[in-house]
PDB file with one MODEL, atoms N, CA, C and O in Angstrom:
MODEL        1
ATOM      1  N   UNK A   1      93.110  91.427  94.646  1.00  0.00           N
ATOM      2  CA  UNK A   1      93.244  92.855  94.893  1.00  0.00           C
ATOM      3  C   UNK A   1      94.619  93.133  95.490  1.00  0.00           C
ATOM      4  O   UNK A   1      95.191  92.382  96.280  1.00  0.00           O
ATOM      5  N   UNK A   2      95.030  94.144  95.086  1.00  0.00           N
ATOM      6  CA  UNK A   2      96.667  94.645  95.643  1.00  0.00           C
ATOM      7  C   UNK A   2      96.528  95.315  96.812  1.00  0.00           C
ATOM      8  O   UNK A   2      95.654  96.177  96.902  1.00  0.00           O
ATOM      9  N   UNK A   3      97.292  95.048  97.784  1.00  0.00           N
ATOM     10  CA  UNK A   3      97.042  95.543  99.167  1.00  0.00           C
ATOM     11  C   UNK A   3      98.376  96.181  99.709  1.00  0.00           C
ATOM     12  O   UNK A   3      99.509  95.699  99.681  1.00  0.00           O
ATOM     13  N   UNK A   4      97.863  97.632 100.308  1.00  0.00           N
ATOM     14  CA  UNK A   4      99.078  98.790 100.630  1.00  0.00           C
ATOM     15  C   UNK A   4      99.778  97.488 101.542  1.00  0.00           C
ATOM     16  O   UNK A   4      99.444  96.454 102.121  1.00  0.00           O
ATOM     17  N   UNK A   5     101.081  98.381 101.209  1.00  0.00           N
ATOM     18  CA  UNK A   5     101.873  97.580 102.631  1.00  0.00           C
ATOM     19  C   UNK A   5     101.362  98.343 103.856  1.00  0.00           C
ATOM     20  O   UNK A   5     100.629  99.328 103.761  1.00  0.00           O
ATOM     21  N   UNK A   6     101.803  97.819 105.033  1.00  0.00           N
ATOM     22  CA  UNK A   6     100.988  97.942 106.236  1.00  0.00           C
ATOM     23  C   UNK A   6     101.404  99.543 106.871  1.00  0.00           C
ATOM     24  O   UNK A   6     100.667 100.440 107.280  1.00  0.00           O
ATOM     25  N   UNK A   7     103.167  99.453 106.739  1.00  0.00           N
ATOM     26  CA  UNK A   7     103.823 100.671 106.719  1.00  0.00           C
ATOM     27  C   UNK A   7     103.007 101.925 106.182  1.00  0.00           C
ATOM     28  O   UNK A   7     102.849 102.809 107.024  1.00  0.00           O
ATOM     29  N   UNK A   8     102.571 102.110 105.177  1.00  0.00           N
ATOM     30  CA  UNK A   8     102.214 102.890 103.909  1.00  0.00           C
ATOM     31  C   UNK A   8     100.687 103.462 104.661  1.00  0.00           C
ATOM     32  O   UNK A   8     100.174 104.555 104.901  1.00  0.00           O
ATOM     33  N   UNK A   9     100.347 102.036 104.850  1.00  0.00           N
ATOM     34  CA  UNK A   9      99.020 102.571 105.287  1.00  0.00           C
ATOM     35  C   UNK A   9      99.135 103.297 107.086  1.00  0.00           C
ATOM     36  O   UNK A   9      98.221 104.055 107.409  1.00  0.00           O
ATOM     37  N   UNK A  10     100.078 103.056 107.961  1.00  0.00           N
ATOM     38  CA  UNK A  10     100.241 103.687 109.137  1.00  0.00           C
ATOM     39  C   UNK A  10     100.374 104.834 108.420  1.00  0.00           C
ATOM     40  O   UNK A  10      99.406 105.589 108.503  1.00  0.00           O
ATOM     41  N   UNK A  11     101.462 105.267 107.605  1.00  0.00           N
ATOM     42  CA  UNK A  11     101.991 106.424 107.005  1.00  0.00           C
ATOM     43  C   UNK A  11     100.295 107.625 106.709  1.00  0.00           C
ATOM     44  O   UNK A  11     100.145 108.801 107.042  1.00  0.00           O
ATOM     45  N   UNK A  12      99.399 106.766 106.050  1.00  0.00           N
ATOM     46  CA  UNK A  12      98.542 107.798 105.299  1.00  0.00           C
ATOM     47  C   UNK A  12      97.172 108.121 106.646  1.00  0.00           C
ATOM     48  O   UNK A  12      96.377 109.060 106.680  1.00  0.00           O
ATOM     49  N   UNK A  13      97.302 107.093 107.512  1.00  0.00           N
ATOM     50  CA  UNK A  13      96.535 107.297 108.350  1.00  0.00           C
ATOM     51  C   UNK A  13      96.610 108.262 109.781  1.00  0.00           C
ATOM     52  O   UNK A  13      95.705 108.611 110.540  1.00  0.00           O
ATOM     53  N   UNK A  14      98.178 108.551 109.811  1.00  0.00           N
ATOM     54  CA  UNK A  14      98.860 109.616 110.644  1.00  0.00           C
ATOM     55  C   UNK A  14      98.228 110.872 109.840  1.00  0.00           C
ATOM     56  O   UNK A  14      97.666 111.839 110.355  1.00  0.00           O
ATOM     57  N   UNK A  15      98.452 110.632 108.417  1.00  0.00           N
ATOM     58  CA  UNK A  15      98.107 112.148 107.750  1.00  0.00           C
ATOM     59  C   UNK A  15      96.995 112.361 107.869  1.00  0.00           C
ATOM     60  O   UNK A  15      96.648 113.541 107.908  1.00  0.00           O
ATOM     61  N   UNK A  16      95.827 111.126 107.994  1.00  0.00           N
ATOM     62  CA  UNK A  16      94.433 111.573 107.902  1.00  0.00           C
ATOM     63  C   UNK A  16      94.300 112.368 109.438  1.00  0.00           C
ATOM     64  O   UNK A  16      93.954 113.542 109.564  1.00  0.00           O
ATOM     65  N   UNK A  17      94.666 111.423 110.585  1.00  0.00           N
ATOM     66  CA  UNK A  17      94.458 112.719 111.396  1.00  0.00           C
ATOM     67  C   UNK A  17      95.207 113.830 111.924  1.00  0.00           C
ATOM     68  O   UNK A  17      94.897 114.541 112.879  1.00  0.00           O
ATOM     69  N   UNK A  18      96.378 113.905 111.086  1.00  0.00           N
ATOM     70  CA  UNK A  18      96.824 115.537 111.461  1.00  0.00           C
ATOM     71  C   UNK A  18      96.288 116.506 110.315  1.00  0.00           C
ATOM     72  O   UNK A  18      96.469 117.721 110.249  1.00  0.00           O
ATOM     73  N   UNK A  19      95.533 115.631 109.359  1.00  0.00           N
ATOM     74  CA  UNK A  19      95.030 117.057 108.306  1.00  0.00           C
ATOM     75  C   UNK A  19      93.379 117.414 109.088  1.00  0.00           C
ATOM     76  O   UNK A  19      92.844 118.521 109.150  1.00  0.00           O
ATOM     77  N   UNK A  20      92.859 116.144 109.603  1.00  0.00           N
ATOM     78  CA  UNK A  20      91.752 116.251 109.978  1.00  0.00           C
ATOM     79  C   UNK A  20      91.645 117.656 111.605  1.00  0.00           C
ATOM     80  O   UNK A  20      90.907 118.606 111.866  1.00  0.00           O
ATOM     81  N   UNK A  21      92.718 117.061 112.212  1.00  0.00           N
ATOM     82  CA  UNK A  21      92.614 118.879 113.134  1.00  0.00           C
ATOM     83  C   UNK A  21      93.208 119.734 112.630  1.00  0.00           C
ATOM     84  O   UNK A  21      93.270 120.698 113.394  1.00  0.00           O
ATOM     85  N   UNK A  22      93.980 119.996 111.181  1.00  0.00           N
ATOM     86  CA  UNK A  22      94.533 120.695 110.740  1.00  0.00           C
ATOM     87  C   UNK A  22      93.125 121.607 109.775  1.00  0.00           C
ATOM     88  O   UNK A  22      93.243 122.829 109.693  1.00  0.00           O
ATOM     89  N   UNK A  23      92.235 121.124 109.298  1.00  0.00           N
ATOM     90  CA  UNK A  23      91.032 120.921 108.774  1.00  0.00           C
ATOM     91  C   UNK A  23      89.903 121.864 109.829  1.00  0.00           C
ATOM     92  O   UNK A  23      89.063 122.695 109.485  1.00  0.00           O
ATOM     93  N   UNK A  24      90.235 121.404 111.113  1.00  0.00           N
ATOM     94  CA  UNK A  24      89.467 121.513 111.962  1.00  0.00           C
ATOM     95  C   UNK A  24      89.839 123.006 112.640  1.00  0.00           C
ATOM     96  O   UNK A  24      88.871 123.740 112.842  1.00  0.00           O
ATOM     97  N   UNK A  25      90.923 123.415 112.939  1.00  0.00           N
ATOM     98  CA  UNK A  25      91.719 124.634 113.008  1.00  0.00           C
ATOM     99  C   UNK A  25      91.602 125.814 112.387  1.00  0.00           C
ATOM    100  O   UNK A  25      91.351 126.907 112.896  1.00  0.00           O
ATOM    101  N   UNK A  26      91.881 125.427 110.762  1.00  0.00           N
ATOM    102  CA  UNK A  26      91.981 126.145 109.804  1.00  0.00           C
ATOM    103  C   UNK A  26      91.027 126.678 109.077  1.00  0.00           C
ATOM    104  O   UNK A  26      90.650 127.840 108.930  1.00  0.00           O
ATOM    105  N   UNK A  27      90.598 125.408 108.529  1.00  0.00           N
ATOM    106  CA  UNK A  27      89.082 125.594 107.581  1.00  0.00           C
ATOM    107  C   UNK A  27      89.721 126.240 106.117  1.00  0.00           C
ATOM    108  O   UNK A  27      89.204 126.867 105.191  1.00  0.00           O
ATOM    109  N   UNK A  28      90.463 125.984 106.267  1.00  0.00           N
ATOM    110  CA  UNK A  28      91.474 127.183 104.947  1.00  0.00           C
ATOM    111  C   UNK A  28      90.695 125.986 103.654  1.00  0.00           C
ATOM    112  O   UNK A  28      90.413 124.855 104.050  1.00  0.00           O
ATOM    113  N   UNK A  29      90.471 126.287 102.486  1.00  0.00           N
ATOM    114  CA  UNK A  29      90.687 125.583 101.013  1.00  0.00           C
ATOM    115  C   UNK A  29      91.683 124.269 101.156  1.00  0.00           C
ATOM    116  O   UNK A  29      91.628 123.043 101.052  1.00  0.00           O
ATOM    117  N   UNK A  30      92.592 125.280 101.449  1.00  0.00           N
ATOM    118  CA  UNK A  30      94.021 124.122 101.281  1.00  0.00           C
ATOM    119  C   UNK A  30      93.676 123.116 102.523  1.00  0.00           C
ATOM    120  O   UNK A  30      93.079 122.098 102.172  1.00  0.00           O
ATOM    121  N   UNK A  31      93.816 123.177 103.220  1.00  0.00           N
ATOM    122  CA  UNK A  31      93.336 122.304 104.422  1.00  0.00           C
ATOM    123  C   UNK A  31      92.492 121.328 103.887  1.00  0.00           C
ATOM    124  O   UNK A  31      92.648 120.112 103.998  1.00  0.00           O
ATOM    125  N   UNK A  32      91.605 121.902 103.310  1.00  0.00           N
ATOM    126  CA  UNK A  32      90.202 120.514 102.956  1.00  0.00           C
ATOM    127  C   UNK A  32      90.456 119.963 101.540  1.00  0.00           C
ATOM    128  O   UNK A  32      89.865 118.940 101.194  1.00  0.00           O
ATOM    129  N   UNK A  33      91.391 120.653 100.622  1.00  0.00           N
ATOM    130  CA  UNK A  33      91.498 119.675  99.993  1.00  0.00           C
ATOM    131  C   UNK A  33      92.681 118.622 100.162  1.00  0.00           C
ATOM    132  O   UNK A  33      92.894 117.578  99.545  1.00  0.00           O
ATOM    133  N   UNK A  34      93.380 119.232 101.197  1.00  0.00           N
ATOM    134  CA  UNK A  34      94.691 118.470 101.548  1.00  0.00           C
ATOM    135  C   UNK A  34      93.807 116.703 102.125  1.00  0.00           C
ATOM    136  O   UNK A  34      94.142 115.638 101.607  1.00  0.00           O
ATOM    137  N   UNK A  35      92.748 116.794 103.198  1.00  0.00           N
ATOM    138  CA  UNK A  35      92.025 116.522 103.660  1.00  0.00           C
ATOM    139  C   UNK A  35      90.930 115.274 102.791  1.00  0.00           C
ATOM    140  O   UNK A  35      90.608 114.126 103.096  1.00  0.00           O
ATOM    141  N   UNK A  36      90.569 116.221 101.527  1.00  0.00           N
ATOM    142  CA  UNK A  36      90.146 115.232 100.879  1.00  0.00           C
ATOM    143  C   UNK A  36      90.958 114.593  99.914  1.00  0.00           C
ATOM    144  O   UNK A  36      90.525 113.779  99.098  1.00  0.00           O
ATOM    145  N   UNK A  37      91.927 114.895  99.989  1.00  0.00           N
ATOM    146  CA  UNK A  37      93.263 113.885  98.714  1.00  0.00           C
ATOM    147  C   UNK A  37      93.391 113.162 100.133  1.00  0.00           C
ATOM    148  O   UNK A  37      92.331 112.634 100.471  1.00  0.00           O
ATOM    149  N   UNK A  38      94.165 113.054 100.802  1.00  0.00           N
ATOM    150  CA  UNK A  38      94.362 111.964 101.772  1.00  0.00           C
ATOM    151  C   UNK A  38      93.384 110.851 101.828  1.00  0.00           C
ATOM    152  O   UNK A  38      93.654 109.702 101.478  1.00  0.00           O
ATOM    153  N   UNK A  39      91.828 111.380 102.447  1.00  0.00           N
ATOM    154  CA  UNK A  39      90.805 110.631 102.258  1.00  0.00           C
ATOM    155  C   UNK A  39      90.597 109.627 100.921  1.00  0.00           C
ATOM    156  O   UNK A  39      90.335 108.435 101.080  1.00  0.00           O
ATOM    157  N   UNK A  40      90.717 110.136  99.800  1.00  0.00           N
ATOM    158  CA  UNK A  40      90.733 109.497  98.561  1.00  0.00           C
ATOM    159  C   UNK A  40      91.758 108.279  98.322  1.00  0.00           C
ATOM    160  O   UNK A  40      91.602 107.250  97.663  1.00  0.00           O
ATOM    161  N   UNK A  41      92.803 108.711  99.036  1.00  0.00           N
ATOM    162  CA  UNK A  41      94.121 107.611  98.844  1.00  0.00           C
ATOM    163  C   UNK A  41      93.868 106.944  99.738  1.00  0.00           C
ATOM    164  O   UNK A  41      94.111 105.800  99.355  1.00  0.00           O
ATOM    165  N   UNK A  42      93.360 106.903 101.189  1.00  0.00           N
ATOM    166  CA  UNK A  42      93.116 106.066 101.855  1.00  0.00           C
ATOM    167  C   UNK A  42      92.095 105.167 101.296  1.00  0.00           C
ATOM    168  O   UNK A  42      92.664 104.082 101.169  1.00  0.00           O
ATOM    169  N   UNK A  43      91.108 105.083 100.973  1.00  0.00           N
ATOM    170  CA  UNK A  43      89.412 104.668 100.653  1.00  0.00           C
ATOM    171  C   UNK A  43      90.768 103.654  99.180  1.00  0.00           C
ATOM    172  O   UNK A  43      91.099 102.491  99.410  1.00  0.00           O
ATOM    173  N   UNK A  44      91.253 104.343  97.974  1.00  0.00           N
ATOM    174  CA  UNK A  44      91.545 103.345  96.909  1.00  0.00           C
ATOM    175  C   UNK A  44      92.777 102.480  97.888  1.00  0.00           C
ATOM    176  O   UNK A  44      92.627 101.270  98.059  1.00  0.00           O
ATOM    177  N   UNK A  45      93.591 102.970  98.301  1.00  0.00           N
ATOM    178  CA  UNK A  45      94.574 101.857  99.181  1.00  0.00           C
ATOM    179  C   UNK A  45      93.811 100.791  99.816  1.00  0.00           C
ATOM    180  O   UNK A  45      94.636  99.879  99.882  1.00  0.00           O
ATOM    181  N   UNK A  46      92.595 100.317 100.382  1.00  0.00           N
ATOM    182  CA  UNK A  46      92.038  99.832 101.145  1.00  0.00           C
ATOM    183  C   UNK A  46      90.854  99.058 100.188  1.00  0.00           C
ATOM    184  O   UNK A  46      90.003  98.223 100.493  1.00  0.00           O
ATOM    185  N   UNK A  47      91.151  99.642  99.042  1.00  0.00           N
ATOM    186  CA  UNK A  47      89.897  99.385  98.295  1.00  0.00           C
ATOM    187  C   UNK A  47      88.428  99.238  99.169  1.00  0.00           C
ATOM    188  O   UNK A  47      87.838  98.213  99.513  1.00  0.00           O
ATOM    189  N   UNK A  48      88.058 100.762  99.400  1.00  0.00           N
ATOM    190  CA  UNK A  48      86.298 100.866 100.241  1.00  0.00           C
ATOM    191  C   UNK A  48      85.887 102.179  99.713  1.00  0.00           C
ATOM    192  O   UNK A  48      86.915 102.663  99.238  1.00  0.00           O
ATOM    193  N   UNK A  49      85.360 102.623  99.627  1.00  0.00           N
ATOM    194  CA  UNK A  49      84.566 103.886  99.639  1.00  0.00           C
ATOM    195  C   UNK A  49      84.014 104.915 100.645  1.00  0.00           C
ATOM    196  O   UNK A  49      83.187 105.762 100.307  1.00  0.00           O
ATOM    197  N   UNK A  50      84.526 104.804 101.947  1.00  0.00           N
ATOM    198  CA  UNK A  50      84.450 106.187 102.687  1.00  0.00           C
ATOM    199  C   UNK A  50      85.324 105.659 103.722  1.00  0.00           C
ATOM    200  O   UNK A  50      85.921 104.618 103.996  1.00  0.00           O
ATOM    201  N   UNK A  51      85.114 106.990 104.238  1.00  0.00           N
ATOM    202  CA  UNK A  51      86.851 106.880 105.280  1.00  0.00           C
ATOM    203  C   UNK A  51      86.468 106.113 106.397  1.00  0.00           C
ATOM    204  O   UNK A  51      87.449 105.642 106.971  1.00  0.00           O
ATOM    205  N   UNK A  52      85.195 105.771 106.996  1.00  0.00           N
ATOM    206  CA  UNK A  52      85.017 104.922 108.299  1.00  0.00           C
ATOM    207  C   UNK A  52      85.636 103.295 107.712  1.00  0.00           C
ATOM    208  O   UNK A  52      86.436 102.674 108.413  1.00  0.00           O
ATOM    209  N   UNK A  53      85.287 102.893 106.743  1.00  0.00           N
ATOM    210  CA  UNK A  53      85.345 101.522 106.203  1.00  0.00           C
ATOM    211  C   UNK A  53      86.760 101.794 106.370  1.00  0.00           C
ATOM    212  O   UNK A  53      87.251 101.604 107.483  1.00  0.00           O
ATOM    213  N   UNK A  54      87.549 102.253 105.325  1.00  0.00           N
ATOM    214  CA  UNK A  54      88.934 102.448 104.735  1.00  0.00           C
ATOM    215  C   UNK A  54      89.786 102.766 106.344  1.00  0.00           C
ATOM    216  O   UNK A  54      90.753 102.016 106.476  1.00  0.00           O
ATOM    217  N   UNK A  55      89.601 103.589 107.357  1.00  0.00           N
ATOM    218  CA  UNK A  55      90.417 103.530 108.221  1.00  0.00           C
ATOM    219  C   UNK A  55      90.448 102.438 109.185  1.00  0.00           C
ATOM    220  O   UNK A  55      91.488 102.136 109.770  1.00  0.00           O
ATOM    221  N   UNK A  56      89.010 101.657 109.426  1.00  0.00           N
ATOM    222  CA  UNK A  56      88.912 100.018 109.838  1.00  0.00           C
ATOM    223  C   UNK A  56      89.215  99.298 109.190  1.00  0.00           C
ATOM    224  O   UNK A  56      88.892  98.224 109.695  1.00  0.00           O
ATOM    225  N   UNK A  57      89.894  99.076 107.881  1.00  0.00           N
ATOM    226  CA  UNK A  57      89.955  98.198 107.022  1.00  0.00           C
ATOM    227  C   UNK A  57      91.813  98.257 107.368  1.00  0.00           C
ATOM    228  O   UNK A  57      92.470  97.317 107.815  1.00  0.00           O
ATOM    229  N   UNK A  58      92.279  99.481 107.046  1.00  0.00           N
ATOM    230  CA  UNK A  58      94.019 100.139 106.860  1.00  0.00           C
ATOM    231  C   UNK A  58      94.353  99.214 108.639  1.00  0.00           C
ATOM    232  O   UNK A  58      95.219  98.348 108.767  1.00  0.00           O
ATOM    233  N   UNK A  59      93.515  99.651 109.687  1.00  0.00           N
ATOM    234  CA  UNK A  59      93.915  99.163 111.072  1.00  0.00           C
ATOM    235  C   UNK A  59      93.782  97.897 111.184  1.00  0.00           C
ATOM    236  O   UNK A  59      94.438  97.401 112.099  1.00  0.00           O
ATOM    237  N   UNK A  60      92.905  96.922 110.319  1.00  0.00           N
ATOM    238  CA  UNK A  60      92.911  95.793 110.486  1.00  0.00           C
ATOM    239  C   UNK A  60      93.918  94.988 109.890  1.00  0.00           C
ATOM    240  O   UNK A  60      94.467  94.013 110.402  1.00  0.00           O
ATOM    241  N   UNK A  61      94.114  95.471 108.779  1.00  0.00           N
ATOM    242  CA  UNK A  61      95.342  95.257 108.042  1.00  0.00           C
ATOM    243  C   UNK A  61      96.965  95.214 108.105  1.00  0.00           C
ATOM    244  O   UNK A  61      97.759  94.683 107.328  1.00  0.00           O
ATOM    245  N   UNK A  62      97.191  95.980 109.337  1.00  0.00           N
ATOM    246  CA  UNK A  62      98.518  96.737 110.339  1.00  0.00           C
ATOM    247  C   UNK A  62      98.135  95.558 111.368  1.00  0.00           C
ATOM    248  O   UNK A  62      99.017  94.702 111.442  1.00  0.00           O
ATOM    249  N   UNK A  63      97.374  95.407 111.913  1.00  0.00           N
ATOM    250  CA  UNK A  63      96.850  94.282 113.113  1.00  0.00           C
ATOM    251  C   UNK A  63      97.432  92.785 112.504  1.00  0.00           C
ATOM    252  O   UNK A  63      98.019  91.879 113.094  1.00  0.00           O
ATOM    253  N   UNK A  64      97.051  92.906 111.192  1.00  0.00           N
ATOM    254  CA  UNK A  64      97.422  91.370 111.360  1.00  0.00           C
ATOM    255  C   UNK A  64      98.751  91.334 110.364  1.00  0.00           C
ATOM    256  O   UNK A  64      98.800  90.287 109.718  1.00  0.00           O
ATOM    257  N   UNK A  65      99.995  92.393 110.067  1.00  0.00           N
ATOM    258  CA  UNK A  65     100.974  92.272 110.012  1.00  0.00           C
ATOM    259  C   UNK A  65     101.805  92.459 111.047  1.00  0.00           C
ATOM    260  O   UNK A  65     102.997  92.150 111.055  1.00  0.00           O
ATOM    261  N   UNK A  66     100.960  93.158 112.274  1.00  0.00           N
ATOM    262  CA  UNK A  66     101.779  93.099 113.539  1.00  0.00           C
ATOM    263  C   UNK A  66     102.979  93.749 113.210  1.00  0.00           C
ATOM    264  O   UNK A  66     104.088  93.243 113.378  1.00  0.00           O
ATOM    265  N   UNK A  67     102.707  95.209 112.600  1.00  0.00           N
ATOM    266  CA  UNK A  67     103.735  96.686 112.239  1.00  0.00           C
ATOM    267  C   UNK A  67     103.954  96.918 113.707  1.00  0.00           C
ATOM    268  O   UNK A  67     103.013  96.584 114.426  1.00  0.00           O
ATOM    269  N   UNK A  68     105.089  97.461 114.330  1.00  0.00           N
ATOM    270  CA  UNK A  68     105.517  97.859 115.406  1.00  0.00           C
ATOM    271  C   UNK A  68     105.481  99.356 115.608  1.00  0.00           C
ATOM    272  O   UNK A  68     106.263 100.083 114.996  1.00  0.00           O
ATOM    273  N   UNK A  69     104.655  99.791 116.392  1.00  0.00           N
ATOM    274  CA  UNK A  69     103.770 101.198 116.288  1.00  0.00           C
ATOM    275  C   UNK A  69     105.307 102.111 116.257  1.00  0.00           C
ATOM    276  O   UNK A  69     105.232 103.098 115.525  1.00  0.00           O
ATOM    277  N   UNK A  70     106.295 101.969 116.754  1.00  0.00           N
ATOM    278  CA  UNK A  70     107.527 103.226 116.198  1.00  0.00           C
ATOM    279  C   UNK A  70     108.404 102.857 115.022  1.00  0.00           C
ATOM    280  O   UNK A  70     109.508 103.391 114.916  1.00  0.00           O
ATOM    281  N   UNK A  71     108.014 102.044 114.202  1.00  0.00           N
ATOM    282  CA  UNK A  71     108.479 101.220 113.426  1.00  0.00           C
ATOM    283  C   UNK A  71     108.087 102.845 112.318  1.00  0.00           C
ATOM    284  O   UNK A  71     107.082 103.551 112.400  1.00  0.00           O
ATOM    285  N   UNK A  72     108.998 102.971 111.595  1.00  0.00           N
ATOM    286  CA  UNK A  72     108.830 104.099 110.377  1.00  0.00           C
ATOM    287  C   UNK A  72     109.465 104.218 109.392  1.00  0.00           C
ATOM    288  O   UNK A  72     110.621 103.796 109.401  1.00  0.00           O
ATOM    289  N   UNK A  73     108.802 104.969 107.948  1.00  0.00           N
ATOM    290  CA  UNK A  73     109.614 104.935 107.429  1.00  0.00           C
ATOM    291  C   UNK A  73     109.868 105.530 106.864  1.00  0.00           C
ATOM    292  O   UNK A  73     109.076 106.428 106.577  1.00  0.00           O
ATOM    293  N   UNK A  74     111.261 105.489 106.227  1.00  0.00           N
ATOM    294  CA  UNK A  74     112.213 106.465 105.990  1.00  0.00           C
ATOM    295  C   UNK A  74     112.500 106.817 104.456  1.00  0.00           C
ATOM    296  O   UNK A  74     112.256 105.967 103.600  1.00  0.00           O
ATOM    297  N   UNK A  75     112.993 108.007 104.123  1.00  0.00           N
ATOM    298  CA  UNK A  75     113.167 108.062 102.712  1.00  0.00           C
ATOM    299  C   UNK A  75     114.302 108.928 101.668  1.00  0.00           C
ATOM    300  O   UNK A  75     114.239 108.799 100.446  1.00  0.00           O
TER     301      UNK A  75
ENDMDL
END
């Protein structure tokens, strides 16, 4: 199985929770589907099927590349 780089996955997991109080705020359309595209890319990056697995899976994964939490990236 192909596995996000560790970066990639810090990257999508910042988005899950600023869409998730953004989600939580708003309630707007756009919000939740912003919300559920994130969710979706997280779950296939991780290869799991819902976001509890997929965001324990993305953190375990960063854990044992030992990513340096201000470590970012750029584009």
């Amino acid at each position: 199985m192909l596995m996000a780089h560790p970066l990639v996955l810090k990257n999508l997991i910042e988005q899950y929770e600023t869409l998730q109080i953004l989600h939580a705020e708003d309630g707007s359309p756009e919000a939740r589907q912003r919300l559920e595209d994130i969710t979706y890319t997280l779950c296939v990056s991780t290869g799991t099927r819902d976001i509890d697995a997929a965001l324990t899976t993305a953190r375990r994964q960063m854990e044992r590349a030992d990513v340096p939490s201000d470590y970012a990236l750029t584009g």
